[in-house]
C-alpha positions in Angstrom: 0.0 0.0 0.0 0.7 3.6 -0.5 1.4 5.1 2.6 1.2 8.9 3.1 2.8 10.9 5.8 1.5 14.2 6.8 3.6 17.6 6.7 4.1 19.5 10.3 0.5 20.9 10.7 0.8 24.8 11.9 -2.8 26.1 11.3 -2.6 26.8 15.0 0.4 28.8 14.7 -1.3 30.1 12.1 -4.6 31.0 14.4 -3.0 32.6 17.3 -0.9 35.0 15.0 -4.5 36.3 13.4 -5.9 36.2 16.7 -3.2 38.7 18.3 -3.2 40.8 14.5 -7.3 41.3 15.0 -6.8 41.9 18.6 -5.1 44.8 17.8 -7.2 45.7 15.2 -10.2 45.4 17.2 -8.6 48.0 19.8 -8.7 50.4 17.1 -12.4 50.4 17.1 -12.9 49.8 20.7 -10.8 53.1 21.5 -12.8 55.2 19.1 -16.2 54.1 20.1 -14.4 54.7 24.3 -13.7 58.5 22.5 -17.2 58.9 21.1 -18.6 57.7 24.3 -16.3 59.8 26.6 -16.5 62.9 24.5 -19.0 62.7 21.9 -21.8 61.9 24.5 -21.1 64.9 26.8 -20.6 67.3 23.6 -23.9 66.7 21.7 -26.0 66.5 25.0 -24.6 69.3 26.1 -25.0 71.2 22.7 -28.7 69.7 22.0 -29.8 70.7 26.1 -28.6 74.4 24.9 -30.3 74.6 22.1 -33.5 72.8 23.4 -33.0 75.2 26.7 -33.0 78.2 24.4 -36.0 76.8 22.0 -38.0 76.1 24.8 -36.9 79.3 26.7 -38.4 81.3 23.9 -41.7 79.4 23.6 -41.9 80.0 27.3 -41.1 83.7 26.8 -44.1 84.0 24.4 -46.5 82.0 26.6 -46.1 84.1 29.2 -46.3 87.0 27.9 -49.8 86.5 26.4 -50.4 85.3 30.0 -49.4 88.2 31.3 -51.6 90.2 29.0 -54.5 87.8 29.4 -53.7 89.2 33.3 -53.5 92.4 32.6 -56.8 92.2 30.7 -58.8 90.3 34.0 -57.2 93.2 35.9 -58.5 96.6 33.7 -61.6 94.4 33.1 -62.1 94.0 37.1 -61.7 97.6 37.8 -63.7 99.2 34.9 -66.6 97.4 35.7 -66.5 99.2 39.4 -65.2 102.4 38.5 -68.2 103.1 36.4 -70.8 102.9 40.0 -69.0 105.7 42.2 -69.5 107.8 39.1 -73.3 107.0 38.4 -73.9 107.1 42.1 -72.3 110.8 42.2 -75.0 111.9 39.8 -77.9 110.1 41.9 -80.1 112.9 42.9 -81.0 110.8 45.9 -77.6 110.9 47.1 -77.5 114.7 46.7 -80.6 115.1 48.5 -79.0 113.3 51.6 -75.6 115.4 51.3 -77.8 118.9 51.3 -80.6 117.4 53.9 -79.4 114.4 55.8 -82.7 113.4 57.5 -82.9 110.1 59.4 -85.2 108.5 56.4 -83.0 109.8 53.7 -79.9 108.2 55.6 -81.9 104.8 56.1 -82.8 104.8 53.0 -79.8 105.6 51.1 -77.9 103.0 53.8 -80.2 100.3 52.2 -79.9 101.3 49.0 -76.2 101.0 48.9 -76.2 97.3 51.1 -78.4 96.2 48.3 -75.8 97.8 45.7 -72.4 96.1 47.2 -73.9 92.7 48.0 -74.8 93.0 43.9 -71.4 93.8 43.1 -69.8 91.6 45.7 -68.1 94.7 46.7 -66.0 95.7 50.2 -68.1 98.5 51.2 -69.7 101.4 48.8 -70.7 104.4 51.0 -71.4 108.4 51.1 -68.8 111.1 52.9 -70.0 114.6 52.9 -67.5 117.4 52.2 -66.0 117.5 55.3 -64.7 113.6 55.0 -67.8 112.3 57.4 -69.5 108.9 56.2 -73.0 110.0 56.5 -74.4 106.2 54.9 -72.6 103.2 54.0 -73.7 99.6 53.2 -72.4 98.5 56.2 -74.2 100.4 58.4 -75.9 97.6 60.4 -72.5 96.0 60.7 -70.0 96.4 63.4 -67.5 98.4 63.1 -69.4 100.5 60.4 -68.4 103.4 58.0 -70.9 105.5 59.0 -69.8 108.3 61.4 -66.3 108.2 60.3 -64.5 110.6 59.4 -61.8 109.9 56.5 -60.7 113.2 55.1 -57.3 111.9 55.6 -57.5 109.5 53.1 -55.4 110.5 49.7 -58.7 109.2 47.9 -61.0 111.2 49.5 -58.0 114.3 48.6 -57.6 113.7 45.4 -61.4 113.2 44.7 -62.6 116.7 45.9 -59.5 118.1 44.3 -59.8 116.4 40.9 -63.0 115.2 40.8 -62.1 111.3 41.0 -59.4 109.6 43.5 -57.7 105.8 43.1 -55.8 104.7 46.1 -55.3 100.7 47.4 -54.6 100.7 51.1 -55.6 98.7 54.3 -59.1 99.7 55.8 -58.4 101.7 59.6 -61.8 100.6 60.4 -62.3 97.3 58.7 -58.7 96.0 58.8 -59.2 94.9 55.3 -57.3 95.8 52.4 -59.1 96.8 49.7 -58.8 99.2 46.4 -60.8 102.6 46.9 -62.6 104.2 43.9 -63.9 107.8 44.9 -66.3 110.2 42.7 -66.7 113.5 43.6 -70.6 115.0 43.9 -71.4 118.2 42.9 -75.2 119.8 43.9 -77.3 121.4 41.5 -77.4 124.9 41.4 -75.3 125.3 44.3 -72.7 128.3 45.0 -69.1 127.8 46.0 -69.4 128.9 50.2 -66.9 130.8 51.6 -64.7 128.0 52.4 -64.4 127.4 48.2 -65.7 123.9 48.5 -66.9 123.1 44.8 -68.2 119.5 45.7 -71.0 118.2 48.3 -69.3 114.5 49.3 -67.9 111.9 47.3 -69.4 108.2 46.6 -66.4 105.7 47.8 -66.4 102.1 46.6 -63.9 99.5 48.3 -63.4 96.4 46.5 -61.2 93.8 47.2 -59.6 91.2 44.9 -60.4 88.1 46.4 -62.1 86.5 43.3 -59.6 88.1 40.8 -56.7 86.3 43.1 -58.6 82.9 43.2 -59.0 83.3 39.7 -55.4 83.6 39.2 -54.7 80.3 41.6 -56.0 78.2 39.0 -52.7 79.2 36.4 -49.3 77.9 36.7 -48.1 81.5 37.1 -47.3 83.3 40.2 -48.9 86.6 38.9 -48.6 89.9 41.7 -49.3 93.3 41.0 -47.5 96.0 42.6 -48.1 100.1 43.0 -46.1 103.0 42.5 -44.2 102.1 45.1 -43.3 98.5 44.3 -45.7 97.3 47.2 -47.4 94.4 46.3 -51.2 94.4 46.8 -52.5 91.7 44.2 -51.5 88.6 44.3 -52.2 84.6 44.4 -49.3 83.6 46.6 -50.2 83.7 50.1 -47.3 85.5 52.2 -46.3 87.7 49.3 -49.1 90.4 49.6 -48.0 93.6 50.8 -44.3 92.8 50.8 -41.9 95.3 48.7 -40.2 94.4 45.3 -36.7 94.1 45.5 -35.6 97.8 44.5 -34.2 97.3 41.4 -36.1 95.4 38.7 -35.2 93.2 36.7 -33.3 91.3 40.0 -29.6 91.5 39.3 -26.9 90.8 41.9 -27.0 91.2 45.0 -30.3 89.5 44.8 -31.7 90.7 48.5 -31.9 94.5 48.8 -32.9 96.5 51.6 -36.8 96.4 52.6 -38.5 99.8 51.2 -39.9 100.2 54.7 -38.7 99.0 57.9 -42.7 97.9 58.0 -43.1 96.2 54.6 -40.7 92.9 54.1 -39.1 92.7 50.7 -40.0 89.4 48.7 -38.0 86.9 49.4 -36.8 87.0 45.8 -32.7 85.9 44.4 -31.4 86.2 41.2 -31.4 83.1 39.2 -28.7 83.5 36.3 -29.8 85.9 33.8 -31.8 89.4 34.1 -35.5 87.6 33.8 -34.1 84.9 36.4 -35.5 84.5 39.3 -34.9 81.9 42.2 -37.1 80.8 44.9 -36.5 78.7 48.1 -40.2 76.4 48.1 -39.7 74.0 50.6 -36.2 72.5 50.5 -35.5 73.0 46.8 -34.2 76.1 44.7 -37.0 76.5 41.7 -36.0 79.3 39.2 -38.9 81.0 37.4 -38.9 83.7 34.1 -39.9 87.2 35.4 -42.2 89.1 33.3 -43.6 92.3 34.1 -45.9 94.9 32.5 -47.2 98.3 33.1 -51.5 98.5 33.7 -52.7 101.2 31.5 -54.1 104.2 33.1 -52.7 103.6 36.6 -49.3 103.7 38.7 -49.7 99.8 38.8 -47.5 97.0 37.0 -48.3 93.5 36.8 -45.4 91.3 37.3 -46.0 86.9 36.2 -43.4 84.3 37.3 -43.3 80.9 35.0 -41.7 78.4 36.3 -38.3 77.3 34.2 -38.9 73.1 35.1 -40.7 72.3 31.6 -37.2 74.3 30.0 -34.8 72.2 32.0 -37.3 68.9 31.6 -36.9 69.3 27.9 -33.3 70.2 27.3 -32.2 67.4 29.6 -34.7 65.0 27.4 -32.6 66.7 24.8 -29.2 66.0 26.2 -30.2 62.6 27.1 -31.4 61.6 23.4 -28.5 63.6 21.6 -26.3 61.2 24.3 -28.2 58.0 22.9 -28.2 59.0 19.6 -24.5 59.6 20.1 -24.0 56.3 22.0 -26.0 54.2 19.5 -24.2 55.0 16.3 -20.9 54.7 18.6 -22.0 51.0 19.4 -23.8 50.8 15.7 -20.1 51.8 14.3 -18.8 49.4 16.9 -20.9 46.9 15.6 -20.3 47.5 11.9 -16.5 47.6 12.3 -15.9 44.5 14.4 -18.2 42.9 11.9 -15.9 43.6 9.4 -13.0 42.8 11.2 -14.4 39.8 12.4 -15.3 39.0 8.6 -11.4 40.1 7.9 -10.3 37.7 10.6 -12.5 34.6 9.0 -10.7 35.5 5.4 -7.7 35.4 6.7 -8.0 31.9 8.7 -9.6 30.5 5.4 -7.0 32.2 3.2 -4.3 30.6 6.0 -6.0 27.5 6.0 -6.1 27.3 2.4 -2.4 28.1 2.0 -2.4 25.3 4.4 -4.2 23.1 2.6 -2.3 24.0 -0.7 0.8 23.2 1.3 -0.1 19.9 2.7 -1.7 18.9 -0.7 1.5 19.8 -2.4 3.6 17.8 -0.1 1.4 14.9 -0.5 1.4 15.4 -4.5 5.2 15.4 -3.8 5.4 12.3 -2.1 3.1 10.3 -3.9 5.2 11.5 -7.1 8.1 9.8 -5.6 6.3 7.1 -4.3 5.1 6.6 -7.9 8.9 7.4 -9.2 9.6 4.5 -7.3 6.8 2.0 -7.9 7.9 3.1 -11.7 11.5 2.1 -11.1 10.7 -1.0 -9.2 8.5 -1.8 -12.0 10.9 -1.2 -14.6 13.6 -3.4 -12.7 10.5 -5.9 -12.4 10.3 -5.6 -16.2 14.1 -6.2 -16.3 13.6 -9.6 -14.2 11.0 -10.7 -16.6 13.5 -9.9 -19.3 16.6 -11.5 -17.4 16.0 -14.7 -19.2 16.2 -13.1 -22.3 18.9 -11.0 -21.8 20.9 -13.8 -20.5 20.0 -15.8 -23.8 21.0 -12.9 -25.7 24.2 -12.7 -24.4 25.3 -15.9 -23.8 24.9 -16.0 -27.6 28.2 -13.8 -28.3 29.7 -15.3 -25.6 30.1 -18.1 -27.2 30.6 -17.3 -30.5 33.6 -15.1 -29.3 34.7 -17.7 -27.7 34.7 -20.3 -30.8 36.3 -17.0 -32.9 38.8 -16.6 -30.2 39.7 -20.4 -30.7 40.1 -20.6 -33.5 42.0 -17.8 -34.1 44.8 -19.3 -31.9 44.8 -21.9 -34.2 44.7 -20.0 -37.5 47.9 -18.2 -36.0 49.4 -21.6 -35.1 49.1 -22.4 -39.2 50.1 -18.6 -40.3 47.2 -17.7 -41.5 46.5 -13.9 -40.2 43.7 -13.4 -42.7 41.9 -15.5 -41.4 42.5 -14.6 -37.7 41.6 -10.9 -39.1 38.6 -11.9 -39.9 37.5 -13.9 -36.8 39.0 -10.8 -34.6 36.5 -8.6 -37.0 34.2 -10.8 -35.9 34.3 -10.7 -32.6 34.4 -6.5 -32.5 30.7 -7.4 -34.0 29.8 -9.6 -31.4 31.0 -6.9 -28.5 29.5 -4.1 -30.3 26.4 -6.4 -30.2 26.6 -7.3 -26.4 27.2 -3.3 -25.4 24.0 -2.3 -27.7 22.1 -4.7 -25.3 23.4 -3.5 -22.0 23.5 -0.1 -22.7 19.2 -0.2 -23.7 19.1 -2.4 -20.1 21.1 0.7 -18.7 19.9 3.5 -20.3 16.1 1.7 -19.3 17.1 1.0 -15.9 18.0 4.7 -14.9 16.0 6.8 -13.1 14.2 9.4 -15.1 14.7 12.9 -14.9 11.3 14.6 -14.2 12.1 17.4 -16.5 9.6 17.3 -19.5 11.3 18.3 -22.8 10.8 17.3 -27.0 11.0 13.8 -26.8 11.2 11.5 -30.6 8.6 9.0 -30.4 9.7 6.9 -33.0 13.1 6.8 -31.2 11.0 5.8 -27.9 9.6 2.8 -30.0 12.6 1.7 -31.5 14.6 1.7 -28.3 11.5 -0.5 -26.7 11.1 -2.9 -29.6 15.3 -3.4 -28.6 14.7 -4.0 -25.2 11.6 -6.5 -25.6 13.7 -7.9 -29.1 14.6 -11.1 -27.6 11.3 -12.0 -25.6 9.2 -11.2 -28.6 11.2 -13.4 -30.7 11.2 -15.8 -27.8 7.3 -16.0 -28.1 6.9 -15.7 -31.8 5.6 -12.7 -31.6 5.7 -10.5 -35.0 5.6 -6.4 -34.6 4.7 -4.4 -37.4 5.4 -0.7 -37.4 3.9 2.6 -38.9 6.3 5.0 -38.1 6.5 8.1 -39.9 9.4 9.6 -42.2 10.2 12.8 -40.5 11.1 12.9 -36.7 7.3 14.0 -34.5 8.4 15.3 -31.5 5.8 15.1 -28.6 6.6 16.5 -25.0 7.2 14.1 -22.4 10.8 12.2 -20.7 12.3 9.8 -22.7 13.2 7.0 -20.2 9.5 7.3 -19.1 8.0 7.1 -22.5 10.0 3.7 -23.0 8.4 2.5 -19.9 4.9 3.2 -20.8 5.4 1.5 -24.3 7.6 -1.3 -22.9 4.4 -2.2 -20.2 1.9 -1.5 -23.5 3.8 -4.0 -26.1 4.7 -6.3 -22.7 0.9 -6.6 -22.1 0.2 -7.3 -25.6 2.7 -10.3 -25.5 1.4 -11.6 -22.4 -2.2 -10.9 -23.5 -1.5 -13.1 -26.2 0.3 -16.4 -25.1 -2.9 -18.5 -25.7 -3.6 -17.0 -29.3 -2.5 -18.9 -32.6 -1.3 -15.5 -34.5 0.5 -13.5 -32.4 0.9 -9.8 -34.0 1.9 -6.8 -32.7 0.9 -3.4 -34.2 2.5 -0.1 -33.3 1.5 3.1 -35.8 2.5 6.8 -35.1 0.9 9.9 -36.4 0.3 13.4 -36.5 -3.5 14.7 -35.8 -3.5 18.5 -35.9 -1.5 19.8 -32.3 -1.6 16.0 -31.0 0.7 13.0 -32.2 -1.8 9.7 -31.5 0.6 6.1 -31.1 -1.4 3.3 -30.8 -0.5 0.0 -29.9 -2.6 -2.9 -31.0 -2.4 -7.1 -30.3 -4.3 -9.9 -31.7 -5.1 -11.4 -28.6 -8.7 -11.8 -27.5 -8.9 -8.2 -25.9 -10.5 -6.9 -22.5 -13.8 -7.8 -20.9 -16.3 -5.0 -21.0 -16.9 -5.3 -17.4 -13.2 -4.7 -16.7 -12.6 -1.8 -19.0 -13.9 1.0 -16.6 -11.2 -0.5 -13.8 -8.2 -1.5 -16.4 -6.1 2.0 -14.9 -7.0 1.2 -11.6 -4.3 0.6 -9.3 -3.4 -3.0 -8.1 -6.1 -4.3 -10.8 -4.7 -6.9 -12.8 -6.3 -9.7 -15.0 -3.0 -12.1 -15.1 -2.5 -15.0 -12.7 -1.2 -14.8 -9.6 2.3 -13.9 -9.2 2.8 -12.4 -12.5 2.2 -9.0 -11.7 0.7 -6.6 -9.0 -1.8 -4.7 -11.3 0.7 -1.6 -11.4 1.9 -1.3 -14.8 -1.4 0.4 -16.4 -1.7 2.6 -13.6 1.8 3.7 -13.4 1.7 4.3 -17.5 -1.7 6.1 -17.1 -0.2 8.5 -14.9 3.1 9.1 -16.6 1.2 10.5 -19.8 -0.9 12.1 -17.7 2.3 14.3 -16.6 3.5 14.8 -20.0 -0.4 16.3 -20.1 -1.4 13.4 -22.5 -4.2 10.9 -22.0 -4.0 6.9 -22.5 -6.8 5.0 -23.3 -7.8 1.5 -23.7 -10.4 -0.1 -26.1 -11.4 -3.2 -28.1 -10.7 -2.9 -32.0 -13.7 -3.9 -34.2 -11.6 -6.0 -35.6 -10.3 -7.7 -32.5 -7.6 -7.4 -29.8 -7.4 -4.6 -27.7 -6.0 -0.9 -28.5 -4.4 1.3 -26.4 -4.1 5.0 -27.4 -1.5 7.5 -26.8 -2.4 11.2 -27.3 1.0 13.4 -26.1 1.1 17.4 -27.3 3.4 17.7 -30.6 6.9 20.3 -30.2 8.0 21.7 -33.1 12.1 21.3 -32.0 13.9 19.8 -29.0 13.7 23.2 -27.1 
């Protein structure tokens, strides 16, 4: 059997080199997706929560301000409905009746009259002061403490009312305790003429109102809405604790945040300054809330509406922002991650193939290498096999001249014994013939016996059958066996070796002997010729050829139709394979005619480069 050894196997080798080659390739990718993480993530949240903070910072901006002038628009809506019933009321003939005769009925009634009037308007108190600042009916008159009686001349709107004719002022009720916005109208009597004191009026009509609804109103909003005076005192607003405490002095808050109180009576709101000019910070609870200050003036007054909206839907949507700019960020970091050590990973698995091909192509070469020498030498022990079948022969051959030269030699001692040199010239002539003779048959047994070459090169073929016919001369002639030869004029050159071409056709016409011990004609045919790029030599017998069932398997190694012991089934094979090197093909057929053919197709060369 054929026995194959394996090459050194270094795949693994191999393995762990790619292994530490797309480790460090796989760093590459890992330390870029660490700097996108590291940097990229805090850049682009930190950009995307800016620009979010400033988007929504500006939508807030414009929210609250129509807010503010949805405020604005309560407020001048609240006090033009009560500023319009001091001025009817001034005009009210009844109440200038009272102020010129102030009977007990007229007082009762007007008292009445102006109960039934506030509880309609859900105003404070409404009520009637003569020109001296005396409350002569009110519509609290049943109610303790009451207007009535009072004197309020002090008051700036009472002052500014007989003055001017009309008087605004918000303060805290001396009597009531309850603060309250003070419309007054001054009352002039018909046909009456300035005294000598230069009074021009009779009283004025006073209404008090408070803001309670407006302020609940305004609870319901996410604003912190206040409105403050001339002063900066706060008097409307829906945060408990804040009403009548003094803006800080300087508006919009800037650092320092706290400033002085206005009065050491009235507290300053407990307002600090929260990054930016419209900033403000508040301390609710134990947390710091920062809220966007907008203020606005109230038409026709010394009042200004101030609205705080809270800044947590700005920072709730630039950190959503930051955080999905950071996931964006991390997710085509990882995505790139993903696609690179994909493609290293797909580098990696070329490379192992590609090694393990190499490896493959390696190994398969060595083998190819050794079974070429293991067929070199099943050829050469074949060809010395041949050369024991042929020993017989050979021996025959050349124990032929042997002893003719020795009979030639003999006799040449005697021919010189009787002077006759002619004669011994001609047996010594004789003899040279004979050597020549014996050297032409070991030199074909030497030149067959050598080991062939394996260099491919313009080979004659007719040569290659003469120099076989030589070498199986004397066992063809031993078995009767007649060859007949087609050989053409001209030298055809085919590629191949030679020593190795004589093989093949020493096995082809040695299996055509053999083939044909048991037949009664015994011919040999062996015809050479040229068929366009292709030289064809066939060899034929006229034996009884081979069995269709064993022409599929007739190249197959060890398969052999001879008896046991004369031969191992190797001869075919071995000459199938040497053609096969010389890129020819050898086939094997039955002729129509009988016998079996075997066919030689080598590649013609035009000279013996």
């Amino acid at each position: 059997m054929v026995r194959i050894v394996p090459t050194r196997w270094t795949f693994s080798q191999s393995r762990d080199w790619l292994s530490r080659r797309a480790s460090a390739l796989f760093a590459r990718p890992r330390r870029v997706m660490l700097a996108v993480l590291v940097v990229g993530m805090p850049l682009a949240a930190a950009v995307a929560a800016g620009l979010a903070a400033d988007n929504a910072s500006e939508s807030l901006r414009e929210q609250g301000a129509a807010q503010l002038s949805l405020y604005e628009s309560n407020l001048r809506t609240e006090l033009e409905r009560h500023a319009a019933v001091p001025m009817v009321l001034a005009r009210d003939q009844e109440v200038a009746d009272l102020l010129r005769d102030p009977s007990p009925e007229r007082v009762d009634r007007l008292n009445r009259k102006l109960e039934a009037i506030a509880a309609t308007l859900k105003a404070s108190a409404l009520y009637v002061m003569n020109g001296t600042g005396t409350t002569v009916a009110a519509s609290n008159w049943n109610a303790a403490p009451s207007f009535v009686g009072q004197n309020f001349s002090y008051r700036p709107y009472f002052q500014s009312a007989m003055e001017r004719g009309e008087g605004h002022h918000f303060a805290l009720g001396t009597t009531s305790l309850v603060p309250g916005y003070y419309t007054a109208q001054r009352v002039v009597a018909e046909n009456r003429t300035e005294d000598r004191t230069g009074d021009r009026g009779a009283g004025v009509v006073v209404l008090k109102v408070g803001f309670q609804e407006l302020e609940r109103a305004w609870s319901h909003g996410r604003e912190k809405v206040l409105v403050s005076d001339r002063d900066g005192v706060v008097f409307i607003t829906n945060v408990e604790g804040w009403r009548y405490n003094a803006l800080p002095r300087r508006l919009p808050v800037t650092l320092p945040a706290a400033s002085p109180p206005a009065t050491e009576e009235i507290p300053t709101l407990p307002w600090a300054f929260g990054g930016a000019s419209d900033r403000i910070t508040l301390r609710e609870g134990n947390a710091e809330r920062r809220y966007l200050l907008q203020s606005a003036a109230v038409p026709g007054g010394d009042w200004t509406i101030h609205a705080l909206t809270s800044l947590a839907p700005v920072a709730t949507r630039a950190q959503q922002a930051g955080l999905l700019a950071a996931a964006v960020v991390a997710l085509a970091a990882l995505t790139g991650h993903a696609l690179a050590q994909r493609r290293l990973n797909l580098v990696e698995r070329l490379a192992l193939q590609e090694e393990a091909r190499a490896e493959l192509e390696r190994r398969v070469a060595a083998a190819t290498a050794e079974l070429r020498a293991t067929e070199n030498e099943l050829t050469q022990a074949a060809k010395l096999a041949a050369l024991g079948q042929m020993s017989a022969a050979m021996a025959h051959e050349i124990n032929q001249p042997l002893a003719a030269i020795r009979s030639f030699a003999d006799n040449a001692v005697v021919l010189l014994e009787r002077g006759r040199p002619d004669a011994v010239r001609d047996n010594l002539a004789e003899i040279a013939d004979l050597t020549d003779r014996m050297a032409a048959i070991t030199r074909s047994l030497k030149g067959f016996a050598r080991r062939a070459s394996g260099t491919l090169g313009a080979v004659s073929a007719a040569a290659a059958v003469g120099q076989a016919l030589a070498l199986l001369e004397a066992r063809l002639r031993r078995d009767s066996v007649t060859v007949d030869t087609d050989l053409p004029a001209s030298a055809l050159l085919v590629t191949g070796e030679d020593v190795r071409l004589q093989q093949v056709l020493v096995n082809l016409i040695g299996n055509a002997a053999d083939a044909m011990r048991a037949s009664p004609r015994r011919h040999v045919r062996i015809a050479l010729a040229a068929e366009g790029e292709e030289a064809v030599l066939t060899v034929r017998d006229s034996g009884p050829g081979i069995a269709e069932a064993d022409l599929p398997r007739i190249f197959v190694p060890f398969f052999t139709t001879k008896e046991a012991g004369d031969g191992l089934g190797l001869g075919l094979s071995i000459s199938h394979g040497i053609v096969e090197d010389f890129g020819g093909s050898l086939t094997a057929a039955n002729h129509p005619e009988g016998g079996a053919l075997f066919t030689i197709r080598l590649k013609r060369r035009d000279s013996q480069t």
